[in-house]
C-alpha positions in Angstrom: -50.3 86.9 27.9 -51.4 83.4 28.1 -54.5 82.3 29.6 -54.6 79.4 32.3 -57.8 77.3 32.6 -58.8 74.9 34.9 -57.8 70.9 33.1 -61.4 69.9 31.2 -60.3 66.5 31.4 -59.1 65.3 34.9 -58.2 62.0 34.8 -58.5 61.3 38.7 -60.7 64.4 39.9 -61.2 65.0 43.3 -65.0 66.3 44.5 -68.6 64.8 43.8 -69.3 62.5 41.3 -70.4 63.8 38.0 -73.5 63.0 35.8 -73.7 64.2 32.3 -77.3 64.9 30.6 -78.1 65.4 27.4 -81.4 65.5 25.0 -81.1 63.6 22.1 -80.2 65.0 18.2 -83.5 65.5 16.8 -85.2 66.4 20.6 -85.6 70.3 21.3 -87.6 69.6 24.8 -85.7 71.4 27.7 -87.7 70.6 30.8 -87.1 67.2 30.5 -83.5 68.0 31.0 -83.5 70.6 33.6 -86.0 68.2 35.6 -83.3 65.3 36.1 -80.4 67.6 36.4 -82.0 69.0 39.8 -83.0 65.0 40.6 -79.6 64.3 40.0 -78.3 67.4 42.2 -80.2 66.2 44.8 -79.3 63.0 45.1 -75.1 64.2 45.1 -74.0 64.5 41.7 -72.3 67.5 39.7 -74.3 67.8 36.7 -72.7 69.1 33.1 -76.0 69.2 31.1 -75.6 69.6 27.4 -79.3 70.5 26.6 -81.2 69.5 23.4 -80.4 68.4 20.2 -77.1 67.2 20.9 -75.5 65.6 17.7 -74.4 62.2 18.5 -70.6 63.5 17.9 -70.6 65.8 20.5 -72.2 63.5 23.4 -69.3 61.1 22.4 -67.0 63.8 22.9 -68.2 65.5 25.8 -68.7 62.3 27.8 -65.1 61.2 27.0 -63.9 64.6 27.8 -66.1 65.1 31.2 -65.3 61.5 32.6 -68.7 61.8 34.1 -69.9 58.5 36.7 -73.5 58.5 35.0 -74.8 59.3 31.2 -78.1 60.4 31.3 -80.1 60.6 28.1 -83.8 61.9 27.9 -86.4 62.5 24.9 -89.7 63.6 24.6 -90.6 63.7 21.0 -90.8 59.8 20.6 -87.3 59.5 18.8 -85.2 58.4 21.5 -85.5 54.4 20.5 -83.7 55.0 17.4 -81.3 57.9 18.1 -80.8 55.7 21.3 -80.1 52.5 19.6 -77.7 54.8 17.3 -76.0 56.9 20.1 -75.4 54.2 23.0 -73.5 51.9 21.0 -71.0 54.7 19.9 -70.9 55.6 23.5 -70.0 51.8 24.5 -67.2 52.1 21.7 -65.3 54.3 24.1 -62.7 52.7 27.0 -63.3 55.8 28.8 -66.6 54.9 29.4 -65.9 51.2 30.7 -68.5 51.0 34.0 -70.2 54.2 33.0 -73.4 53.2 33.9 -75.6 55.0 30.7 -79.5 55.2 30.6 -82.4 56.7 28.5 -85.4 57.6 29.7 -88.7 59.0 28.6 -90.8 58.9 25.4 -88.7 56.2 23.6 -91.7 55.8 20.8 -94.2 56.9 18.9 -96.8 55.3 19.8 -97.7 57.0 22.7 -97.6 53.9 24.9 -94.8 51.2 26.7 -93.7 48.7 24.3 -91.1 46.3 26.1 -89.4 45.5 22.6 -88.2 48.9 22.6 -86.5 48.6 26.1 -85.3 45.5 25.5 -82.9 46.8 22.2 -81.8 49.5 24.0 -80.7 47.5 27.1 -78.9 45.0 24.2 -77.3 47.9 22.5 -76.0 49.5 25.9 -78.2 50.8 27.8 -78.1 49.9 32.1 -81.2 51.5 32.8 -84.2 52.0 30.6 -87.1 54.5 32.0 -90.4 54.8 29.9 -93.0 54.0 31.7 -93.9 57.6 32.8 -95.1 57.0 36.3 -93.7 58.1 39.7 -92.0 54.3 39.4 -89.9 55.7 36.9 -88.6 58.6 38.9 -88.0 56.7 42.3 -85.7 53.8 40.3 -83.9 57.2 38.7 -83.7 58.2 42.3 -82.3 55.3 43.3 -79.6 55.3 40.4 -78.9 58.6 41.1 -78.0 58.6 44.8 -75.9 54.5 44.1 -73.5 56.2 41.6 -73.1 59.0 44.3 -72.7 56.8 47.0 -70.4 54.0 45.2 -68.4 57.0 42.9 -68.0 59.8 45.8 -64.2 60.0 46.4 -63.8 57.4 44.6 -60.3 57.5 41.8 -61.8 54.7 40.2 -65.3 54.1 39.2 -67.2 51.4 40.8 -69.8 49.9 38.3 -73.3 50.4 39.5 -76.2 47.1 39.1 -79.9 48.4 38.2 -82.7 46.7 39.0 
């Protein structure tokens, strides 16, 4: 008997857009994640979320596999500067992920404060959106994102590349 199941990798799939979240390798923080999965939910989009410490392989993989219209990576535990400037450019590597719009948000460093270095590096190594200043500003430009890459990818065969801020 041979099993039948549905194609994990639709080239053109019909329905609402998709964004894929993921914690980063070394990151075991969960509410983050959940938190901007239901954001993301209510602004429109499907969500595959891959949880924490996701190896850098296997967001790679699963991004390419799940075609998603928005690559959402989050940390807590002040890593997510260097596993970002590791992950993102790996991500960028792939031509399935041409217009993908991919951002990182949260606690990028260690220090326990903003430092606009950090941001910058990450926007130069791939990033569209950077979020780490950890006020309500942060979650209404997330918002924003969120409900564009809805709007411009709903019913849409081809993705539509989305400007931030």
């Amino acid at each position: 008997m041979t099993d039948i199941l549905p194609d994990q990798n639709p080239i053109s799939r019909k329905g609402r857009p998709r964004a894929l979240v993921s914690g980063v390798a070394s990151d075991s923080h969960t509410w983050n994640l959940v938190f901007l999965q239901l954001v993301c939910e209510e602004e429109g989009l499907d969500v595959v979320n891959l949880g924490p410490c996701v190896p850098d392989d296997l967001l790679v993989t699963e991004c390419v596999d799940q075609r998603p219209d928005l690559v959402v990576i989050s940390t807590v535990n002040g890593h997510g500067y260097r596993e970002g400037l590791r992950v993102v450019p790996k991500l960028r590597t792939r031509p399935e992920l041409d217009g993908v719009p991919i951002v990182i948000g949260g606690r990028l460093g260690v220090t326990g404060r903003r430092e606009d270095d950090l941001a910058e590096k990450l926007t130069a190594a791939g990033c569209d959106g950077v979020f780490d200043r950890g006020g309500p500003e942060d979650l209404e430009d997330f918002r924003t994102l969120a409900a564009a890459v809805a709007w411009s990818a709903d019913g849409a065969a081809a993705r539509a590349p989305v400007q931030l801020g």
